[in-house]
TIVO-230093 format. One line per field, with one value per atom (N, C-alpha, C): x, y, z. Coordinates in Angstrom, 3 decimals, decimal comma. Example, Ala and Ser with C-alpha at 12.3 -4.5 7.8 and 13.67 -1.06 7.14 Angstrom:
residues 2
xx = (13,190;12,300;13,200;12,850;13,670;12,900)
yy = (-5,690;-4,500;-3,300;-2,250;-1,060;0,030)
zz = (7,800;7,800;7,800;7,080;7,140;7,870)
END
This chain:
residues 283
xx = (10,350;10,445;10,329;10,973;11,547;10,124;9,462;8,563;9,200;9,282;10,210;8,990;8,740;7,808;8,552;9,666;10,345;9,870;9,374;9,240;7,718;6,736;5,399;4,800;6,047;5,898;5,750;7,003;7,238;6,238;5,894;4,594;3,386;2,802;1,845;2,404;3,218;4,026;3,376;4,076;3,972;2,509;1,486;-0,327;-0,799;-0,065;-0,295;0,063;1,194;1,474;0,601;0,082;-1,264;-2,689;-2,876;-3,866;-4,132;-3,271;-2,939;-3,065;-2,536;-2,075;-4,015;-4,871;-5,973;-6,649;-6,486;-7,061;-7,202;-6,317;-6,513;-6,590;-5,834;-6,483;-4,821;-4,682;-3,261;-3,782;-2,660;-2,891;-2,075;-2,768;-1,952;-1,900;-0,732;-0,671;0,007;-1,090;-0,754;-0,203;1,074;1,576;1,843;0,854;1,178;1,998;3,271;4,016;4,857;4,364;4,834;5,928;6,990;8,097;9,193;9,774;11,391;11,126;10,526;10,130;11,346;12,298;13,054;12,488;11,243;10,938;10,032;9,352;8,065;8,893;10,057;10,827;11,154;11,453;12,039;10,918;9,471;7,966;8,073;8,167;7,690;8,494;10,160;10,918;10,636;9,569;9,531;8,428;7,349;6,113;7,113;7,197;7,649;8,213;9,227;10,051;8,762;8,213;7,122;6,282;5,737;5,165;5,516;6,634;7,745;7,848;7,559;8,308;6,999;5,571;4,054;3,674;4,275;3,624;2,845;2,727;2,051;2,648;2,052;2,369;2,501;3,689;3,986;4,476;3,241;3,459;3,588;4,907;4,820;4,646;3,530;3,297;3,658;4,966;5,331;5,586;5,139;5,312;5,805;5,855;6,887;6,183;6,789;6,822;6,013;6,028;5,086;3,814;3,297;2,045;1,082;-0,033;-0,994;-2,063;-3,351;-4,233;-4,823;-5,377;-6,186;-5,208;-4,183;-3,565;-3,346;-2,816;-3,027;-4,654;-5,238;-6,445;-6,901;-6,358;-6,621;-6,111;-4,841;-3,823;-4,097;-5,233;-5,777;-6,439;-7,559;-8,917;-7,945;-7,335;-6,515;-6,159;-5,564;-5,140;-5,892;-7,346;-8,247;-9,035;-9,029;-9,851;-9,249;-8,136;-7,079;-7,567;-7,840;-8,761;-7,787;-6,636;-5,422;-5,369;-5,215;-5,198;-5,666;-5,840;-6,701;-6,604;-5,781;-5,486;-4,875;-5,237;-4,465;-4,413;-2,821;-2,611;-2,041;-2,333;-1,653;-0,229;0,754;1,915;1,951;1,686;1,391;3,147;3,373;3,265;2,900;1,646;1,710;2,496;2,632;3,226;2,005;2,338;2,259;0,655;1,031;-0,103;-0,985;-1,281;-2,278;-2,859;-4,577;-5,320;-5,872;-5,328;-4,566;-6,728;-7,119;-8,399;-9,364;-9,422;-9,504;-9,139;-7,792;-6,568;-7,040;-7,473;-7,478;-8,895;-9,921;-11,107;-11,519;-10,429;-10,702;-10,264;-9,629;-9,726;-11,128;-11,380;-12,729;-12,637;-13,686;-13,743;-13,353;-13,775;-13,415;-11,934;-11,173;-10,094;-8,454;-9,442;-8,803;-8,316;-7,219;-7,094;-5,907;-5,542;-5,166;-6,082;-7,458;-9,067;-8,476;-8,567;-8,081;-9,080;-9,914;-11,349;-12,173;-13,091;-13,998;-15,018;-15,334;-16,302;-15,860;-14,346;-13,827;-13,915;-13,698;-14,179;-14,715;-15,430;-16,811;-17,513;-17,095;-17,737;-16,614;-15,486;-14,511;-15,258;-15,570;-16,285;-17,487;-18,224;-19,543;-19,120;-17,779;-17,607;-18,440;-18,037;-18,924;-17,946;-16,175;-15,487;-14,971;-13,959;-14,354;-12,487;-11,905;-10,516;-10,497;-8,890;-8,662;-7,467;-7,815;-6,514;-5,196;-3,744;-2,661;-2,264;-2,247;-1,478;-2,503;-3,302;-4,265;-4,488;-4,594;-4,536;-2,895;-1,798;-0,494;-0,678;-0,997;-1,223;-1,828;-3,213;-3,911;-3,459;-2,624;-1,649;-0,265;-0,166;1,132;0,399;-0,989;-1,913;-2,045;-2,428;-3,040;-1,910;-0,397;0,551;1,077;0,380;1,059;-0,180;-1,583;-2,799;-3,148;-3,063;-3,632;-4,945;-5,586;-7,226;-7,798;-7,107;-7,656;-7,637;-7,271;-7,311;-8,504;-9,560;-11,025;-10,741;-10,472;-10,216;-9,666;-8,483;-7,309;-7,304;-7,612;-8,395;-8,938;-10,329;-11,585;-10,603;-9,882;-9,248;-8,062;-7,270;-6,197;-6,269;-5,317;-5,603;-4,333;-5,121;-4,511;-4,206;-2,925;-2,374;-1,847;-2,368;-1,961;-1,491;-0,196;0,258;0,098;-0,438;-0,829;-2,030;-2,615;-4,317;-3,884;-2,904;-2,908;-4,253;-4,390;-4,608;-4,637;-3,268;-2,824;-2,282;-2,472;-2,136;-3,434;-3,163;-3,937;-5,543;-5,846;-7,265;-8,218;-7,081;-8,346;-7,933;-6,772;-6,601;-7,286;-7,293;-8,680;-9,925;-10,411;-11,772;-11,773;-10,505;-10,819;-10,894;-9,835;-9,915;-10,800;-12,196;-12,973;-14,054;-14,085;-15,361;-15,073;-13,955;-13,248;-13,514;-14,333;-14,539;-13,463;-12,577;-10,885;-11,310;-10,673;-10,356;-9,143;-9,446;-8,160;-8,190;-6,987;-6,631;-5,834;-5,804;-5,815;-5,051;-3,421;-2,599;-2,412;-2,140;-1,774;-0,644;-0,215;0,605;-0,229;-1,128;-1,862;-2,223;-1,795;-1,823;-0,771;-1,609;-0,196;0,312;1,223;2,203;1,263;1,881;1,966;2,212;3,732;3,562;2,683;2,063;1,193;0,114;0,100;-0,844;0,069;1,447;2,132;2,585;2,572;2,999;1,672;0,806;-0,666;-0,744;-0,238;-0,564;-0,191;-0,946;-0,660;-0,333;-0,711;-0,026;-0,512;1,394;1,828;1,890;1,697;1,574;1,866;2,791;3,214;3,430;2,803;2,442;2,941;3,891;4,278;5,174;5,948;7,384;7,867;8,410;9,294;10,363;11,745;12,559;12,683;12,913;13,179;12,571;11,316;10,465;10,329;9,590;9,294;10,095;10,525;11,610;11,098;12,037;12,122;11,131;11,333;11,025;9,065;8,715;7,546;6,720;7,445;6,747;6,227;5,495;4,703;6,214;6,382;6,912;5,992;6,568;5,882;5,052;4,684;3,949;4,450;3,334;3,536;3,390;4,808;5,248;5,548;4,854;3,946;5,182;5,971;6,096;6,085;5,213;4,549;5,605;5,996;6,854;8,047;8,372;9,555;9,996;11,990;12,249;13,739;14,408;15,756;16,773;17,637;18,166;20,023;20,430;21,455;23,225;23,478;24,619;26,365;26,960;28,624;28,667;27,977;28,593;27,616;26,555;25,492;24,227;23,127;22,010;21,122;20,251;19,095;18,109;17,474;15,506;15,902;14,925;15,082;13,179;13,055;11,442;11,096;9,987;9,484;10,007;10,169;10,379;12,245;12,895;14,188;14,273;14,576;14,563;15,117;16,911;17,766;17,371;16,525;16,128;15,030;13,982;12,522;12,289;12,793;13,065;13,612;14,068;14,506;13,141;12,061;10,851;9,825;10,182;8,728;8,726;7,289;7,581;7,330;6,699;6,879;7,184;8,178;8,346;8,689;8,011;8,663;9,406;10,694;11,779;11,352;12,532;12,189;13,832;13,668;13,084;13,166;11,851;11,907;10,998;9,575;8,676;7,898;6,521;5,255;5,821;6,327;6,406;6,001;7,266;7,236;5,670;5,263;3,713;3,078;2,938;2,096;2,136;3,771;3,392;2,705;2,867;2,024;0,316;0,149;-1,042;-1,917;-0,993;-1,766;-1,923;-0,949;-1,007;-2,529;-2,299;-3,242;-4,457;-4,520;-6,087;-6,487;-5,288;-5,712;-5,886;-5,405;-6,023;-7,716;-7,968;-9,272;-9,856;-9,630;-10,691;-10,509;-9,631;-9,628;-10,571;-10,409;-11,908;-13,112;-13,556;-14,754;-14,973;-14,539;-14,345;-15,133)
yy = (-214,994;-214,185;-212,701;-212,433;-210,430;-209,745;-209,113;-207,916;-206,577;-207,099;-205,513;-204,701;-203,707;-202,605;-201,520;-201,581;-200,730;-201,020;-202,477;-202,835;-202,486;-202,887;-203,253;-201,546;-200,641;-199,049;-198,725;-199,460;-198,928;-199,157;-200,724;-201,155;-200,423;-199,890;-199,017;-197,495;-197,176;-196,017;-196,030;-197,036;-197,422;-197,118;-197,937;-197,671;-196,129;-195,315;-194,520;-193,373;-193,311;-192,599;-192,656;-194,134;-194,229;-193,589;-193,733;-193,072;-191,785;-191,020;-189,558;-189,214;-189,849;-189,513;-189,635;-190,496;-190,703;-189,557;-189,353;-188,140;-186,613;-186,946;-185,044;-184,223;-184,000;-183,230;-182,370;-181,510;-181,583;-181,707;-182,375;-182,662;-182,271;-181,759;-180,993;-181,831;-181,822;-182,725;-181,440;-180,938;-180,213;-180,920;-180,521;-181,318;-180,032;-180,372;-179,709;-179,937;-179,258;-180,038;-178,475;-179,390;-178,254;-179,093;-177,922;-178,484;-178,756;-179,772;-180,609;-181,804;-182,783;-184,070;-184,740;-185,526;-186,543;-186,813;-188,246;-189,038;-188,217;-187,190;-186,518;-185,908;-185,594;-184,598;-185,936;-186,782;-187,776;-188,788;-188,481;-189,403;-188,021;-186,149;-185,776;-185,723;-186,104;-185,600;-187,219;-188,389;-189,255;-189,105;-188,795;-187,873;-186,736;-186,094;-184,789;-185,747;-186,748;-187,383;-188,172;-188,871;-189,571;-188,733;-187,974;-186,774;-186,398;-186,144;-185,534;-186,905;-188,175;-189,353;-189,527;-189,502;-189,612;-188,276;-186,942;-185,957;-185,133;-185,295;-184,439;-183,451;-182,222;-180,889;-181,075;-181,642;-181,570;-180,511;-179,405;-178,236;-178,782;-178,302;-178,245;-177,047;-177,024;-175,433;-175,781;-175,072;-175,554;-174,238;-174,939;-173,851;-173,848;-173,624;-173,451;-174,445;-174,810;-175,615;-174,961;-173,679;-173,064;-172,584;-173,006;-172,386;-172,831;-172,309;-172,256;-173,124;-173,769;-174,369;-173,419;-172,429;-171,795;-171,091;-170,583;-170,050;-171,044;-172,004;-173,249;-173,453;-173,924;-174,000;-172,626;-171,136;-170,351;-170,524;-171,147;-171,075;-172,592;-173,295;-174,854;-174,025;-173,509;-172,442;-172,143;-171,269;-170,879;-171,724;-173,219;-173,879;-174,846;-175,148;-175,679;-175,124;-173,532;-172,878;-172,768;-173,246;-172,859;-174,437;-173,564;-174,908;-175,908;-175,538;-176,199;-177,480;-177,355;-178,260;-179,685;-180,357;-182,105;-182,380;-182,804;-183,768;-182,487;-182,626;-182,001;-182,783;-183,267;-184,116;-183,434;-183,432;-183,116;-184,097;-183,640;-184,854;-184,741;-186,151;-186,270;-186,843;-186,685;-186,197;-184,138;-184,116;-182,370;-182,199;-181,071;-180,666;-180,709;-180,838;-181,201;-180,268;-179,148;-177,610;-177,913;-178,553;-178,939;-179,469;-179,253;-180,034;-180,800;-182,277;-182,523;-182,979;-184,057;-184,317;-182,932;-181,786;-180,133;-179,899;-179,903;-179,610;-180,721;-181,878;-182,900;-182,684;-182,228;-181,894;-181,180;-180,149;-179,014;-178,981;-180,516;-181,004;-181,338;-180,548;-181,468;-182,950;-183,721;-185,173;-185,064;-184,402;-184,760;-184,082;-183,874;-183,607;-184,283;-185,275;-185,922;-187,237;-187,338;-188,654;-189,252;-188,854;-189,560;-190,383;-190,149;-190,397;-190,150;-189,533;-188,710;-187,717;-187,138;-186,267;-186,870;-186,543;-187,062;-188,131;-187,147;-187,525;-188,317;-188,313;-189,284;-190,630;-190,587;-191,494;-192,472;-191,950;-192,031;-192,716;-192,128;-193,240;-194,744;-194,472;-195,634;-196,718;-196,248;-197,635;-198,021;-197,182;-197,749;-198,405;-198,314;-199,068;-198,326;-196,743;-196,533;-194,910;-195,397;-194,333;-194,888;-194,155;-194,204;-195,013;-194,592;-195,138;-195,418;-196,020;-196,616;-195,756;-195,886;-194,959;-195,854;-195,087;-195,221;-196,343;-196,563;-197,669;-198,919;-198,414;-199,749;-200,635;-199,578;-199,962;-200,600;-200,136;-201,255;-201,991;-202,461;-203,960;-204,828;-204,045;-205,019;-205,585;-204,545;-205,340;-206,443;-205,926;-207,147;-208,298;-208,303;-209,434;-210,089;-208,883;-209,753;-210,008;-209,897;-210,444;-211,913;-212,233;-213,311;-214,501;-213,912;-214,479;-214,713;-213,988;-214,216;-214,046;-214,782;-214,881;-215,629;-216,108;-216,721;-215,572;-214,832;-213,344;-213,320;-213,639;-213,750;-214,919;-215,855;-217,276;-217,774;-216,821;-216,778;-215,463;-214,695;-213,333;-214,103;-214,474;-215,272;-216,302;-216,833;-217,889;-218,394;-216,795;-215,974;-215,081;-215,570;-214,213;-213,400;-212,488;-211,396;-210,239;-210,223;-209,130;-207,687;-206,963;-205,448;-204,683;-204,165;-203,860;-201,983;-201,407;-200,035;-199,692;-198,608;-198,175;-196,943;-196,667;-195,096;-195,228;-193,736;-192,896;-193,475;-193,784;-194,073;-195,231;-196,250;-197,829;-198,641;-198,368;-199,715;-199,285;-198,522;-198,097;-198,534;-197,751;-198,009;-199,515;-200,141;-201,431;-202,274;-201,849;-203,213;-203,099;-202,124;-201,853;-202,372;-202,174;-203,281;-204,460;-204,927;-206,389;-207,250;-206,088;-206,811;-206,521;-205,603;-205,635;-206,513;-207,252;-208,561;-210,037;-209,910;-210,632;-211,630;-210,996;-211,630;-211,619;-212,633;-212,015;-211,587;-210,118;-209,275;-208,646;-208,659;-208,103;-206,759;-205,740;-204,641;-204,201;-204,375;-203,917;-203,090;-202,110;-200,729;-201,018;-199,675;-199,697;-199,964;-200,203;-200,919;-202,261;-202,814;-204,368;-205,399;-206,141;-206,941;-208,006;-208,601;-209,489;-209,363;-208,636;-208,255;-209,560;-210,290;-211,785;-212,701;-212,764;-213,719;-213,686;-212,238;-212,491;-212,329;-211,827;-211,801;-213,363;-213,793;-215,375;-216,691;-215,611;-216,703;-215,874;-214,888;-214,105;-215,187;-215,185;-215,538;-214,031;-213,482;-212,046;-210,889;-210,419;-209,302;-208,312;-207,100;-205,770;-205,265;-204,654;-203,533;-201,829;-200,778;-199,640;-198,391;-198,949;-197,858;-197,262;-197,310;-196,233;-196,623;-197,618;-198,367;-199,234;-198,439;-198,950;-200,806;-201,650;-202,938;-203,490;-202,982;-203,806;-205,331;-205,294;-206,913;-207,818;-208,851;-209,383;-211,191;-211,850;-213,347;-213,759;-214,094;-214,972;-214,251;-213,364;-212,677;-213,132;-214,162;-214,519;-215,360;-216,360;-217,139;-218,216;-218,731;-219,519;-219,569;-218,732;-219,055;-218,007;-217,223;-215,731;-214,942;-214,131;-212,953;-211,897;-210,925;-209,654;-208,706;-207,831;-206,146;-204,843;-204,858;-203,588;-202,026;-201,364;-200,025;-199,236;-199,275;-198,174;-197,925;-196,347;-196,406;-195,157;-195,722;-194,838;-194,659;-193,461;-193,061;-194,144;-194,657;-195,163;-194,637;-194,600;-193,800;-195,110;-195,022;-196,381;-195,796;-196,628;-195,588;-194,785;-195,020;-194,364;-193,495;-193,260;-192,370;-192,906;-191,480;-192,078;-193,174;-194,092;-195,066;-195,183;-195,541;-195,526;-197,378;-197,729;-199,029;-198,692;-200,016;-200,361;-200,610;-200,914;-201,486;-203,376;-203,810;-204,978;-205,277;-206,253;-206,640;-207,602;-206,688;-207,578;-208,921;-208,811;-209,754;-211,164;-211,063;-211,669;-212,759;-211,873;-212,029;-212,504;-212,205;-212,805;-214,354;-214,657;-216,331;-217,387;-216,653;-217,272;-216,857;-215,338;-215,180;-216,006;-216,440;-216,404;-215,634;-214,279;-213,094;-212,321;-211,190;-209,911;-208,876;-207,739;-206,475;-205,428;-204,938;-204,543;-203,108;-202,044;-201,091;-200,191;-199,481;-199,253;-199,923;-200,011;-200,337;-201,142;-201,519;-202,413;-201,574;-201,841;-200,644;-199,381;-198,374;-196,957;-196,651;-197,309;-196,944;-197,555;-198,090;-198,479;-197,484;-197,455;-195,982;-194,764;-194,552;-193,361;-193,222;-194,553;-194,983;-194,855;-195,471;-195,330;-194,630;-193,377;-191,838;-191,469;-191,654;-190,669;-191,606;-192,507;-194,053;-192,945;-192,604;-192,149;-190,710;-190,080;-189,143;-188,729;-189,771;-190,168;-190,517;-191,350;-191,993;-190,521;-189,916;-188,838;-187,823;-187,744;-186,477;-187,443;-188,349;-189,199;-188,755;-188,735;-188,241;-186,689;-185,945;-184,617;-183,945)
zz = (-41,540;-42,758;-42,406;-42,700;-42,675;-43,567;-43,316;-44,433;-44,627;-45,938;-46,545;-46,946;-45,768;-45,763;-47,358;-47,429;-48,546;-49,731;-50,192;-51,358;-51,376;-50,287;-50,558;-50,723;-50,387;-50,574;-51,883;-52,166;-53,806;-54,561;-54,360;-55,162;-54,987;-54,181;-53,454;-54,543;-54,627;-55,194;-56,904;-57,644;-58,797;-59,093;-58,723;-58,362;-58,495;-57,508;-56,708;-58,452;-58,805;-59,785;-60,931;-61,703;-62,604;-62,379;-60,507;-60,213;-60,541;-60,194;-60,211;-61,732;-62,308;-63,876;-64,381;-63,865;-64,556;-63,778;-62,493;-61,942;-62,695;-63,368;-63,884;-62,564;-61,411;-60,791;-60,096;-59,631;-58,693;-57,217;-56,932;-55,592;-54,227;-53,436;-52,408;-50,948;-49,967;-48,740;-47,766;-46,852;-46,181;-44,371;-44,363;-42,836;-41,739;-40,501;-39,695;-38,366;-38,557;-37,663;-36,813;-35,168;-34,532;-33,112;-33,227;-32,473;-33,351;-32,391;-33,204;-32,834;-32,949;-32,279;-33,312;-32,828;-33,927;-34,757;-34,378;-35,156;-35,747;-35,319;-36,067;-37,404;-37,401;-38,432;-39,222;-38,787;-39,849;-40,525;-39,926;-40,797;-41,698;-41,098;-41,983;-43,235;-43,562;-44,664;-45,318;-44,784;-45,421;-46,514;-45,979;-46,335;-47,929;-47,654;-48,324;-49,789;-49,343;-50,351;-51,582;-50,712;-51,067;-52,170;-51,696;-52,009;-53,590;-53,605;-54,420;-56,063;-55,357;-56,042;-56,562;-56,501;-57,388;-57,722;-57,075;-57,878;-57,349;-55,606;-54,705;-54,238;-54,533;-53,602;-52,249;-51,728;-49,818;-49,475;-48,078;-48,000;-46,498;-45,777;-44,276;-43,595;-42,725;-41,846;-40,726;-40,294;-38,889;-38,115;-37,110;-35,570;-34,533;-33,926;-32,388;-31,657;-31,117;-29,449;-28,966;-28,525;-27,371;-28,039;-29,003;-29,357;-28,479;-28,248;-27,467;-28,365;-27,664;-28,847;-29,037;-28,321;-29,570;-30,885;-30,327;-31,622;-32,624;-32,204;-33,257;-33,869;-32,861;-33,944;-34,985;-34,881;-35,703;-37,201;-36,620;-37,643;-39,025;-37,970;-39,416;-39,308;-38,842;-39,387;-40,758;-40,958;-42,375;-43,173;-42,829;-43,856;-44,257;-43,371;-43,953;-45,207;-44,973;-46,122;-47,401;-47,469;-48,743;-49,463;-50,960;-51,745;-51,949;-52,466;-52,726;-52,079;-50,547;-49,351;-49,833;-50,466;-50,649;-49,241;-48,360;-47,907;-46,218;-45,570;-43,746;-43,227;-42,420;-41,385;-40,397;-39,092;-37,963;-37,557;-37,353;-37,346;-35,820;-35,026;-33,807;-33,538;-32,073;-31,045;-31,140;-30,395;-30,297;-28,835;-28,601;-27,106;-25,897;-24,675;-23,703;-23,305;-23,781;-23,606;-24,537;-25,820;-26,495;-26,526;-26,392;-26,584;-27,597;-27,638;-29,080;-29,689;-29,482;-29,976;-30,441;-29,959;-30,156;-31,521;-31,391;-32,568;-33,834;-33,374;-34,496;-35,247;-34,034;-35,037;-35,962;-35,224;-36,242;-38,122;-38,445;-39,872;-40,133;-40,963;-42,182;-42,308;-42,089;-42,151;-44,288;-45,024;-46,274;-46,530;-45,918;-45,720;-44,523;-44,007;-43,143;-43,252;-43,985;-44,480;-43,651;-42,638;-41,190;-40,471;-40,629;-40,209;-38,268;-37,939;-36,606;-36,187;-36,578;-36,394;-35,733;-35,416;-34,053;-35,375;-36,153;-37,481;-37,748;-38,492;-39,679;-38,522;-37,145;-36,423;-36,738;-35,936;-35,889;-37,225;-38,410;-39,403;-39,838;-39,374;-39,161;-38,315;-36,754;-36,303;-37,018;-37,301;-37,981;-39,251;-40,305;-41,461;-42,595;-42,343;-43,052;-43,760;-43,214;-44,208;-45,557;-45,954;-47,551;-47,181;-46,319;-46,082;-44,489;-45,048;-43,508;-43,070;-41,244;-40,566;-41,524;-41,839;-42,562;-41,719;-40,315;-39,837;-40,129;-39,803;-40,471;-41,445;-42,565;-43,903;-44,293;-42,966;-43,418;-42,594;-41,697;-41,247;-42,118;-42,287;-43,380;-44,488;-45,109;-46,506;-46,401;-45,088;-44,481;-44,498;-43,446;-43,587;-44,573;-46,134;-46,770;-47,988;-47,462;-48,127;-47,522;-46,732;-45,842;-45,844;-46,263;-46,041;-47,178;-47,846;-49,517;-49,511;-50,371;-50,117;-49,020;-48,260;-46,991;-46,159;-46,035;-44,778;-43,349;-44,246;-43,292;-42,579;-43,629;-42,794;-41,370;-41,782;-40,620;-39,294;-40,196;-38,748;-37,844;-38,300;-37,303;-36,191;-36,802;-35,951;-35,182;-35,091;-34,743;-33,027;-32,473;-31,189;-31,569;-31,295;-31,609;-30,281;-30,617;-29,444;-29,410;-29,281;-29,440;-27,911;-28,047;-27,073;-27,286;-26,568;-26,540;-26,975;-26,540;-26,657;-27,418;-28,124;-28,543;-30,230;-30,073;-31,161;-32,529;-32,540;-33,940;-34,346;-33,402;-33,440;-32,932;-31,493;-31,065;-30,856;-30,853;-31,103;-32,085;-33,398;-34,379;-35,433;-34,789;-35,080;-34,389;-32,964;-32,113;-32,972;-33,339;-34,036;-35,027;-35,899;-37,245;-37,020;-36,151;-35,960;-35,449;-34,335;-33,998;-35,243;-36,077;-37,180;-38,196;-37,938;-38,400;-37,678;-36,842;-35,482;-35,275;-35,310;-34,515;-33,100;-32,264;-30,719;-30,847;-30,274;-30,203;-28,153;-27,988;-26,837;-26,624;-26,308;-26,021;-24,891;-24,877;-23,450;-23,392;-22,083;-21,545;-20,633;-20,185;-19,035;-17,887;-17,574;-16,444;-16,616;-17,767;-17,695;-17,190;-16,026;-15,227;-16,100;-16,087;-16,555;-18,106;-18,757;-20,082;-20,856;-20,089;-21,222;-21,339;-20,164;-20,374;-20,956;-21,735;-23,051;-24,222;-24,470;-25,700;-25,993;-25,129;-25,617;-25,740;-25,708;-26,435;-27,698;-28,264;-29,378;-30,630;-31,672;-32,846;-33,678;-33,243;-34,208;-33,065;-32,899;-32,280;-32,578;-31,938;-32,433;-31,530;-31,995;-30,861;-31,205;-30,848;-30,998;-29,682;-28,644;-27,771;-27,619;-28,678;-28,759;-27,455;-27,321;-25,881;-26,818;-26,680;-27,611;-27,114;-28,089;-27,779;-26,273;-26,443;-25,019;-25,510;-26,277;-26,542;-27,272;-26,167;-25,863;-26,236;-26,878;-27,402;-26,014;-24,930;-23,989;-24,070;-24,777;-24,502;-25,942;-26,758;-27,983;-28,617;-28,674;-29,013;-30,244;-30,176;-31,449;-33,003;-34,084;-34,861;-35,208;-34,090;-34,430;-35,049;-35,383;-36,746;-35,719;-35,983;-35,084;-35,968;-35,554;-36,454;-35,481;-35,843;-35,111;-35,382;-34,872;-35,244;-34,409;-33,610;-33,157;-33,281;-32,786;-33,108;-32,107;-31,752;-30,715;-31,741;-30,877;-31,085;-30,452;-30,638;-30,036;-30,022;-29,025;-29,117;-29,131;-30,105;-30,204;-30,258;-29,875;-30,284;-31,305;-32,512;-33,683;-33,936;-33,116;-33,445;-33,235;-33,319;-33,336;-34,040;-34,261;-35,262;-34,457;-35,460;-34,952;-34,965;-33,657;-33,279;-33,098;-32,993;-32,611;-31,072;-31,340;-30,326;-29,535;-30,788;-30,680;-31,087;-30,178;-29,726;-30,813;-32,337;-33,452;-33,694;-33,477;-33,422;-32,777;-31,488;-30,935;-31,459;-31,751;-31,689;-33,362;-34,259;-35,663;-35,270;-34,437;-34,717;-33,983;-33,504;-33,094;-34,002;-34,560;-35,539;-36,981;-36,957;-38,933;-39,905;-39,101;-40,091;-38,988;-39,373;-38,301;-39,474;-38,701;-39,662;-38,617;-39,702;-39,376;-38,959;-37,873;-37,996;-37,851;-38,805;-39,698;-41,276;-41,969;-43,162;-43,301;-42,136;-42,076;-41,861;-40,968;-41,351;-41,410;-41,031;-41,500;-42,794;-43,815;-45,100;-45,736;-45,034;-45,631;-45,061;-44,133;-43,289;-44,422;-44,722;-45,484;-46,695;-47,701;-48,727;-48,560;-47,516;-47,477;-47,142;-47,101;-45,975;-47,831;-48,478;-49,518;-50,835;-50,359;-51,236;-50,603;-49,393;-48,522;-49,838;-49,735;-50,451;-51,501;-52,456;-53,591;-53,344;-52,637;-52,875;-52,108;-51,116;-50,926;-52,113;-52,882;-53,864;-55,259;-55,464;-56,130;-55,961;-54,360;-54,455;-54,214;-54,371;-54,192;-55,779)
END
């Protein structure tokens, strides 16, 4: 079965617009995006649209490629202080010269609804923030569209496979999944024969922007395949964003897979903006 990340957006959308409307409040989504990164330009005009479709002020402050971190960090010093601001996200990949965890702290934990701050951390592992990182909070709803009220049931008794340690996937998804007490496994590029843990996985995840790495012969029969990444892929008739995972393939062994594009992303972006609703609640 295919997960139409497009629909479970909209629905998230629909929510998202009542909220706001009971809020009384306006709401601002400040994106900081520096460079020309493809995919970074094409999450942020998804963001912006989004934005636009419930009623949020999407302001992008963008900068050059060659900025330096401290000039960057001067430059959130400024857009943190602007009251307007609800909500600052850094749009990751930064450049090569930045010291990106630096750059990320310098958001206010009540302003960080990427949860990417050392703080907003930090109270993520303890279970003790008010939201969840955006990729997180769309796994979890894929989960708990496929799980129903059994969710706990089936976590506990599930291995679980996550391919990449980044930031913004496999990090603060191992952490949920183990404060979930799943066994979850945790691959890098220093892990040898990679399949021989993707094909004990009952639910795959993959998070490393490696266009069509994970491949049918690498998949469990029957497993549920998450794919978080996403690359350019360059075809006769032009460029498309392809995933991580060798869809055509890997859909005739999964019994749930999500597409890319049109599977977690479009939840990702829902739920960055879902974050900032609930932090502009307690504000």
């Amino acid at each position: 079965m295919i997960i139409d990340g497009r629909k479970i957006r909209d629905e998230i959308k629909e929510q998202l617009k009542e909220k706001i409307k009971n809020l009384h409040k306006d709401l601002r989504l400040a994106i900081v995006l520096v460079g020309e990164n493809l995919v970074s330009l094409k999450f942020v005009e998804e963001k912006k649209k989004f934005g636009l479709e419930i009623g949020v002020d999407t302001r992008v402050y963008k900068f050059d490629e060659a900025i330096s971190t401290t000039a960057l960090r001067d430059k959130l010093a400024e857009i943190t202080r602007i009251k307007q601001n609800t909500g600052i996200i850094i749009q990751l990949p930064l450049p090569p010269q930045i010291n990106v965890q630096y750059i990320l702290n310098s958001v206010p934990p009540e302003k960080d609804i990427d949860v990417l701050s050392a703080r907003a951390l930090g109270d993520f592992y303890v279970g003790r923030s008010p939201v969840l990182p955006p990729v997180v909070g769309a796994v979890k709803i894929i989960l708990d569209k496929i799980f129903g009220d059994a969710i706990t049931e089936n976590l506990t008794n599930k291995n679980v496979v996550i391919v990449g340690a980044g930031r913004l996937v496999g990090k603060p998804l191992a952490v949920w999944f183990i404060n979930k007490q799943t066994t979850v496994s945790v691959l890098n590029k220093n892990t040898a024969d990679i399949s021989k843990f993707t094909r004990d996985a009952d639910i795959l995840i993959s998070g490393i922007g490696a266009l069509k790495f994970i491949k049918a012969n690498m998949v469990k029969e029957g497993a549920i395949v998450i794919d978080c990444g996403t690359s350019v892929e360059k075809t006769e008739v032009g460029e498309k964003y392809s995933g991580d995972v060798d869809f055509d393939e890997v859909q005739k062994k999964a019994s749930h897979i999500t597409p890319v594009p049109g599977g977690v992303g479009p939840i990702t972006v829902a739920m960055l903006f879902k974050n900032l609703v609930e932090i502009a609640k307690i504000k």
